[in-house]
N, C-alpha and C positions, 0 to 999 in steps of 0.2 A: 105214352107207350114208347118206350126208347126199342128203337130198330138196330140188328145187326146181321148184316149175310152173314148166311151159314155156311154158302157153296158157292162155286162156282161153276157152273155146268160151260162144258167143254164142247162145240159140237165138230164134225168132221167135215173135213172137204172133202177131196178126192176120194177118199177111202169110199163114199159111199157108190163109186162107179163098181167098187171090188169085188164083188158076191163072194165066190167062191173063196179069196184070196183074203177077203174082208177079216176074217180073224186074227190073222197075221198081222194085219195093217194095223187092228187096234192095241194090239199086245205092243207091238213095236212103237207108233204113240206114248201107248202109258210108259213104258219104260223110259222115254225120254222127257216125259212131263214127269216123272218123279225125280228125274237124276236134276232136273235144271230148277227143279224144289228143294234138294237137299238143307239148302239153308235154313228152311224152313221146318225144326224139326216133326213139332206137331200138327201140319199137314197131314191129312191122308187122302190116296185116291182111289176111285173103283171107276172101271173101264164098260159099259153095258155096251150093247148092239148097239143101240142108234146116238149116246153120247156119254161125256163122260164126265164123271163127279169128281171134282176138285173140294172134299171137307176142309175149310177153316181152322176150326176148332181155335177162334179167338184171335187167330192173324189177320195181320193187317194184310184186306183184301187189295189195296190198291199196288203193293207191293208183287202180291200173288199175282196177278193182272198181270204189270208191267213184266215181270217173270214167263208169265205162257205167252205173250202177245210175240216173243220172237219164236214161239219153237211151232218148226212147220206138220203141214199136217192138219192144222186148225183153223175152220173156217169163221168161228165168231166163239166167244163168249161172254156169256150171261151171268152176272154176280145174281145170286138166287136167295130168296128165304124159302127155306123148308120147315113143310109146317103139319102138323097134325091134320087129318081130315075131318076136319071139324067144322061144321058152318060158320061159328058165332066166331072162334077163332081166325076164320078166313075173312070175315065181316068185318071186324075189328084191323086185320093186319091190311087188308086193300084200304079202312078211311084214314087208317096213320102214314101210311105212304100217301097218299094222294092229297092229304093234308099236307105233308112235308115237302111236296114238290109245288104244292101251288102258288099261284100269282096271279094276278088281273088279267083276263082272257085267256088263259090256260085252256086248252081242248083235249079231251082224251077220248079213248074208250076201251071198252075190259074187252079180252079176246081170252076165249075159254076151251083147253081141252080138256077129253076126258076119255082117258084109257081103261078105267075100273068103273063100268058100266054097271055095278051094283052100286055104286054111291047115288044119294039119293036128288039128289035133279041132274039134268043133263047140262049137257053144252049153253045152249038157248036160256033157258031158266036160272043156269049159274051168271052168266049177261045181264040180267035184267036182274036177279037180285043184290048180284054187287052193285053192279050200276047205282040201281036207286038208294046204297048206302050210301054211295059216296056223296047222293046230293043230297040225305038226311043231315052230311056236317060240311057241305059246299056246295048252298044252296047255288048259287051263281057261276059255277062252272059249266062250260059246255061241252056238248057231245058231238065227236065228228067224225066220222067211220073214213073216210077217207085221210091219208098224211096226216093226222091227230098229234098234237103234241108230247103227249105219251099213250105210249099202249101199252097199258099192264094185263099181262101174259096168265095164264091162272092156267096149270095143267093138273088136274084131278088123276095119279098113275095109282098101281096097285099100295105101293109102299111108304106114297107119302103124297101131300098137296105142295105145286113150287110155285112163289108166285117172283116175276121179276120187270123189268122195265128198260135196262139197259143192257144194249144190243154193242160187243165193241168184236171189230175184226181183227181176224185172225191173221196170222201171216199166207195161209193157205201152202200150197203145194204137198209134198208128200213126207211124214217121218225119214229121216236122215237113217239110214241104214237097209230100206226095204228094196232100194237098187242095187246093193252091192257095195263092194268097196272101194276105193281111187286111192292112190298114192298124191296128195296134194305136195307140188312143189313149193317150198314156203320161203320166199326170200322176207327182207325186212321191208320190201317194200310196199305202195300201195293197193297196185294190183293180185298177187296173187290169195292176198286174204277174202278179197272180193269174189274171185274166179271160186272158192273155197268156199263162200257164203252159199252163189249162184249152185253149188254140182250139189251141195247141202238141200237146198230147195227140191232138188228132184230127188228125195229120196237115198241118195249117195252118202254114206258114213268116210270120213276121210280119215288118214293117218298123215299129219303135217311131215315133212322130208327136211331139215332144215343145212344146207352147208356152211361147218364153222370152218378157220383156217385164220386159229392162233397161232402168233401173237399179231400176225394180222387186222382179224376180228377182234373187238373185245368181246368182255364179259355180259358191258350193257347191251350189244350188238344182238347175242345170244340172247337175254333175259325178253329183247324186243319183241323178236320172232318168237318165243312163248305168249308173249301178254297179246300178240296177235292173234295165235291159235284161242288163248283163251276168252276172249272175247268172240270168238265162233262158235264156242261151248255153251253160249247162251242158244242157240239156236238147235242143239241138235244133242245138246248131252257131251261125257266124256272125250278127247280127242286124245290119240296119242301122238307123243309126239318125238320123232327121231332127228337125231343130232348126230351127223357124219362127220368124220374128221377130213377135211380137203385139203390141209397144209402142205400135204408130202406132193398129191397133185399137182396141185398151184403152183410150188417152187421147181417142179419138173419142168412142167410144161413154160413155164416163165426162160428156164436155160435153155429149152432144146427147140421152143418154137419161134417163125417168126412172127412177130406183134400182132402184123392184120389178121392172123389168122387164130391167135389166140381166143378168143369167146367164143369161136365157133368148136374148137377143143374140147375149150374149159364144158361147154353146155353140152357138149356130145359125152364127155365123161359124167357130168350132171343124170344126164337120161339114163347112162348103164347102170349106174348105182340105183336111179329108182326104180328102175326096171329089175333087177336083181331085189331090189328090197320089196318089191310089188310080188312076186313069183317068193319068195321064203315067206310071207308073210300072205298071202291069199287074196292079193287085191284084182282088180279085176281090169283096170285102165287108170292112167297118168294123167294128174291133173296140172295145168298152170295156168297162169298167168297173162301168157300171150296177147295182146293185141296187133293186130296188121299193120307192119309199117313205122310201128312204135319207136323202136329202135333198133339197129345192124342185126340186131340178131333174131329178129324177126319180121322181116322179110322173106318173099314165099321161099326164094331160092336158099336163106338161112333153115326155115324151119322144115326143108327140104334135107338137106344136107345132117342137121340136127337129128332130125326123124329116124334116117337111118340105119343106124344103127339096134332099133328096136323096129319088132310087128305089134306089139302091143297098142293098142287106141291112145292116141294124145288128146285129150278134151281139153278146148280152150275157150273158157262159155264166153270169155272176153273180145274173141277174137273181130268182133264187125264193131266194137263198141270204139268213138271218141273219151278222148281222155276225159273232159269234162264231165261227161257221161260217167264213168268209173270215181271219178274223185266224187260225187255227186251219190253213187251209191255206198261207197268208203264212209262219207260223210253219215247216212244213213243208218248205218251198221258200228259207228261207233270207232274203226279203225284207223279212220285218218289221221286222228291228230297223233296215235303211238305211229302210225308210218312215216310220219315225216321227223321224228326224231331222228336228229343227226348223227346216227351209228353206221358208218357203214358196213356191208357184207361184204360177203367175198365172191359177188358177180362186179363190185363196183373198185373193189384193192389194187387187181394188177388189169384193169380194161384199157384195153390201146387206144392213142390219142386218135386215130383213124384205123378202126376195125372194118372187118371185109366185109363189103352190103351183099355181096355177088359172091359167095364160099364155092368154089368146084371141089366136086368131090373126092376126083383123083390126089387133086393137093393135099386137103384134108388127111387123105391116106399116107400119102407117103410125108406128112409131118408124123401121122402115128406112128408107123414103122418103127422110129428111133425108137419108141416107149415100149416097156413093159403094161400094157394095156390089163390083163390079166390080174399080173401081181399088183397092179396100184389097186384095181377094182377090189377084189379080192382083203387086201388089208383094209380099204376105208371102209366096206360092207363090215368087217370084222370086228372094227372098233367104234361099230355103232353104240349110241344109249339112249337109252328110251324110256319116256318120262310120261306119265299119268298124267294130261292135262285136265283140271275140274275148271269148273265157273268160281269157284274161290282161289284168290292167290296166297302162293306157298308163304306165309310170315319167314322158315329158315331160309330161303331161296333168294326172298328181297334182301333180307341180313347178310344175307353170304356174298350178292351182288355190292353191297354197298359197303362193305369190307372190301372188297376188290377194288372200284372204284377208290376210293381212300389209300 
């Protein structure tokens, strides 16, 4: 009897705390369990009360798998055979698995529910009569109700019989979007894709913020911090992603300010544009990067000074974490090795050899004063563009990059 899952059954983390809210929580899920599927076109999914159904329909399940295992939300799933309720069919499909997993001292045993209470044995009875198939064609298997080497699952529901055995976890936390929105600050580097992963986990839908500042930046610099965001999109579905012009700032602020005090500028112009782009666009709180101590520019009295400028929430999920720590979960999520390609951005172009640890604020001000703070904001917001991040990369986008490079 050649075996093939049919499903994969989805089940819920947190959402099951939800009651009331619980609806929402599952719509929002499916939605992102179809979008981080699309590759997949013959896929389909249906979303129930208590979990949800990933159809096959002849894909390769282990690909599917590796596809839900990042998108949060998901407390475990189950590669499942869905089957007729049928006895002899149920009979048949528990001695061909249980044949195809066996080995010398293999222990198991059937654990049975049953929701459609007109089928004809119950819980107890469906136990012992699979059971005893299984030792009709392995005679020499044992039984062990406690830690068993497999336990095959058998759930008798109104709509169909499933039976399954492997148990693989989920990423847990909440669907990406059910908290709101954040403006992620996206530099090229390795932290903020991380901070982006972490605000993703609780439910937060992010819009990446990216500052170019050609001919500065290159082209690969840009294509980086896309292939960053998009490598988040396995986690939460679509990402959009904005790409600010910072060139006119940068050469401003490079003329008119002095050096120490240039990043604490450059990042406080940083935060008005996201802040501005957070408020036109409906987001809810500013995400980055940040860890304590990390570098000049953050330090309490930097992200002090930084802050300022906006009343908006600055969430820095990184901020008590060691670097190891963060490279560790970089590593984890797939980002690391496009973070450390050598493109630089335009926090690292014009940074002063000895930037200010300790930024006072009056300073800070009367450096702005010289500036059009307004009008520079103002234009870089203006000539923003803003790009459809998916989980597949653009084939014209890498073409058009690698003309440029050349």
């Amino acid at each position: 009897m050649t075996l093939q899952y049919s499903e994969i059954m989805v089940r819920y983390g947190e959402l099951s705390t939800k009651k009331k809210n619980r609806k929402r929580f599952i719509n929002k899920l499916q939605e992102h369990i179809q979008a981080v599927l699309t590759p997949f076109s013959q896929v389909t999914v249906r979303a129930d009360y208590d979990r949800c159904h990933v159809f096959l329909n002849g894909a390769d399940h282990g690909l599917v798998l590796e596809a839900l295992e990042k998108v949060f939300g998901i407390q475990a799933l189950n590669p499942a055979y869905q089957l007729p309720k049928d006895m002899a069919i149920l009979t048949e499909t528990v001695q061909a698995i249980m044949t195809d997993l066996y080995r010398d001292g293999l222990t198991f045993k059937i654990s049975t529910k049953r929701s459609d209470h007109s089928f004809e044995l119950d819980s107890r009875q469906l136990n012992q009569v699979l059971g005893s198939a299984v030792f009709d064609v392995l005679p020499d298997i044992k039984v062990q109700m406690k830690k068993p080497d497999v336990t095959l699952r058998v759930e008798i529901r109104e709509e169909a019989a499933y039976l399954y055995h492997e148990e693989i976890k989920g990423a847990g936390g909440l669907p990406a979007g059910i908290s709101g929105k954040g403006m992620l600050m996206m530099s090229g580097g390795i932290d903020s894709p991380v901070a982006g992963y972490l605000a993703l986990k609780r439910g937060v839908s992010i819009e990446a913020v990216h500052f170019a500042s050609p001919p500065y930046t290159s082209p690969a610099a840009l294509q980086k911090a896309r292939d960053l965001t998009r490598q988040l999109t396995k986690f939460g579905g679509n990402i959009r992603f904005i790409e600010v012009p910072f060139t006119e700032i940068q050469e401003e602020l490079k003329d008119k300010v002095f050096d120490a005090y240039l990043m604490t500028l450059t990042r406080r112009f940083m935060m008005r544009i996201t802040d501005r782009l957070r408020q036109d666009r409906n987001g809810l709180i500013i995400i980055n990067g940040e860890s304590l101590g990390q570098v000049a520019s953050q330090t309490l009295e930097s992200m002090q000074a930084i802050n300022a400028v906006t009343n908006t929430p600055v969430i820095r999920p990184l901020v008590a974490m060691d670097k190891l720590d963060i490279i560790e979960l970089a590593q984890k999520i797939d980002t690391f090795e496009i973070s450390i390609q050598p493109f630089e951005d335009c926090c690292t172009i014009f940074a002063p050899d000895h930037p200010k640890t300790s930024p006072k604020l009056e300073k800070v001000e009367q450096y702005e004063a010289r500036l059009d703070i307004e009008g520079l904001v103002n234009r870089a917001v203006a000539g923003i563009t803003v790009t459809e991040i998916t989980p597949q990369a653009d084939p014209d986008a890498i073409s058009d990059l690698i003309e440029d490079l050349l």
